[in-house]
Structures are given as C-alpha cells and as structure tokens.
C-alpha positions as CSV (number, residue, x, y, z in Angstrom):
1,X,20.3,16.0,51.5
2,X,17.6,13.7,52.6
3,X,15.0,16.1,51.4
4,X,16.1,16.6,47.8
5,X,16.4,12.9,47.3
6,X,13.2,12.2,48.1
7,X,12.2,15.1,45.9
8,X,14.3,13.8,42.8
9,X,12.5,10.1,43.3
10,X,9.2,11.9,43.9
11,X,9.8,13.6,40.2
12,X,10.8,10.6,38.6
13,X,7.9,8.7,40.0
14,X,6.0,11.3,38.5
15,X,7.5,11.5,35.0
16,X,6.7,7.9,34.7
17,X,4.0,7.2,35.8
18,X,2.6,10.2,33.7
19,X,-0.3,9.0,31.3
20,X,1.1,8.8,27.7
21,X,-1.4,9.1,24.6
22,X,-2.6,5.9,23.9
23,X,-2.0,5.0,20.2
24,X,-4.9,5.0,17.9
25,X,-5.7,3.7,14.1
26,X,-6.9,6.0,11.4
27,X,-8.0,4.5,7.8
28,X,-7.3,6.9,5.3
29,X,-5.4,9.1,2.5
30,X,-1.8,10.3,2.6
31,X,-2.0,13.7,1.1
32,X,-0.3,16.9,1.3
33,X,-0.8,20.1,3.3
34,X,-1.3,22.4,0.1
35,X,-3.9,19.9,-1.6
36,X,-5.6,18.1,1.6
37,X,-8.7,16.2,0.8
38,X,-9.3,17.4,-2.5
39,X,-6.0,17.3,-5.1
40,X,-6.9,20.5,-7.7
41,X,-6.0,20.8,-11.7
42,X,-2.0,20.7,-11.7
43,X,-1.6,23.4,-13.8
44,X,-3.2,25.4,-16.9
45,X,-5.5,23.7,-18.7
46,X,-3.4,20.2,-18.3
47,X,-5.8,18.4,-16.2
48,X,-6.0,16.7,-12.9
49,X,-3.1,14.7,-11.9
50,X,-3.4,11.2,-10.0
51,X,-3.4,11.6,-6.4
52,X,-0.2,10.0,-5.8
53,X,1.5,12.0,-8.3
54,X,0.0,15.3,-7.0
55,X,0.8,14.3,-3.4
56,X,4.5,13.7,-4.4
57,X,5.0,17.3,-6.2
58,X,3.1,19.5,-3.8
59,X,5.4,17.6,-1.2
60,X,8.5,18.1,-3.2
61,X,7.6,21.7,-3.4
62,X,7.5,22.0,0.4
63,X,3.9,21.1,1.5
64,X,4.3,18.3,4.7
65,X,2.5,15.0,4.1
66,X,-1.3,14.7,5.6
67,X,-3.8,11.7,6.3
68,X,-7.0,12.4,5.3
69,X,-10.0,10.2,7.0
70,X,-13.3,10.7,7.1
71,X,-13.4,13.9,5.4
72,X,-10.9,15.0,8.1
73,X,-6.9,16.3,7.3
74,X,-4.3,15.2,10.5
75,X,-1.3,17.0,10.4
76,X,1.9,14.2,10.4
77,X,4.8,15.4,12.9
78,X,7.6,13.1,12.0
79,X,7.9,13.3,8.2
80,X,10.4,10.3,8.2
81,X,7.9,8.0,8.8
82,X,7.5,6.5,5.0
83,X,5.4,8.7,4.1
84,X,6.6,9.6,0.6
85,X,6.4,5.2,0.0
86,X,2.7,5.5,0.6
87,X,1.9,9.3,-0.9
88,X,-1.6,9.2,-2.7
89,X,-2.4,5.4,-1.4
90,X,-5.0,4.6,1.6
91,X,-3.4,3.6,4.4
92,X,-3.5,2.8,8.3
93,X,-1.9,4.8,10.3
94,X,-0.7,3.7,13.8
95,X,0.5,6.3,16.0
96,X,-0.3,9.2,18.6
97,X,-2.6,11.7,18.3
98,X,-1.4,15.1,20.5
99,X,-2.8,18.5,20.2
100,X,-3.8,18.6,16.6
101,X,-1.2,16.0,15.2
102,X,-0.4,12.1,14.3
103,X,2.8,11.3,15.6
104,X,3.2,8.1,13.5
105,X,4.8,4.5,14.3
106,X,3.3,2.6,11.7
107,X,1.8,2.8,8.2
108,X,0.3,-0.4,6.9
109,X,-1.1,-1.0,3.5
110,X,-4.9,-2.6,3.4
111,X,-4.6,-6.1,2.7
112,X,-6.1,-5.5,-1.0
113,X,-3.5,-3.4,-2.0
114,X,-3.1,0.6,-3.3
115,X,-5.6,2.5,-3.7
C-alpha cells in the first residue's frame, strides 16, 4: 500500500510539474479555412467581397476561423473564442501554440482600431 502511494504522488508530481506551452502573440488576419490569406471573387461575375464579409459567410457555410500572419494560416482550436466579433479585422492573438494550432485566450484589437 506504501508502494502505490508513493507511485500516485510520484505521478501527480509529474503531471504538474510537466512543461506547458508557453503562450505566444501573433499579429494578424482572422480569416477562414476555405479563403485563408487571400479572400477570392464571391460569386459569378459579382466581385470581390470585403474581407470581413467573406470571412463571415465562408464561416457560416462551415469553414473554421483562421489567423493569418506573416503570410502564414494558424488553424484556431476553440471556435468560441470571439472569433466571429473580430472576422476580417487584424488582430492579436494570445494563446498556445500545439502541434499545428492556436489554442486562443485572448484577442485584442490594435490600438488604432479595424483594419
């Protein structure tokens, strides 16, 4: 009985003590998945729409939300994060960066406003 609680501590000391991902702050676009860097002619012969309007239908339509920096499309893992607020704008993005994906915890508008 000794043994396994000495095991269980050992584990939990372990699971804590576990390096995290440190959080990190990327300057960029909120996009979509289907669009990325570069937002296409909407339809037919009807022009290009406005980022922010393009980023909001192709996300309607199913595509997840993005951040594009520096010529560069993160993939967002928790779509809950505000993300439709600041579709189309430039942004920083606070948050975790794990495999290939921003795991966000905060979105802050630059001080000058939309973009």
């Amino acid at each position: 009985m000794k043994n396994l609680a000495i095991v269980v501590v050992a584990a939990l000391l372990a699971i804590t003590a576990a390096p995290r991902a440190a959080e990190q702050t990327w300057s960029g676009k909120i996009s979509d998945s289907a669009c990325g860097a570069k937002h296409e002619e909407a339809a037919e012969g009807q022009g290009v729409m406005a980022d922010r309007d393009c980023t909001q239908a192709c996300a309607k339509g199913g595509a997840p939300y993005v951040l594009v920096s520096e010529g560069k499309v993160y993939q967002v893992t928790n779509h809950d994060a505000d993300l439709r607020t600041h579709a189309g704008h430039t942004v920083h993005l606070t948050g975790e960066f794990k495999g290939d994906t921003i795991r966000v915890s905060k979105i802050e508008m630059p001080k000058d406003g939309p973009k």
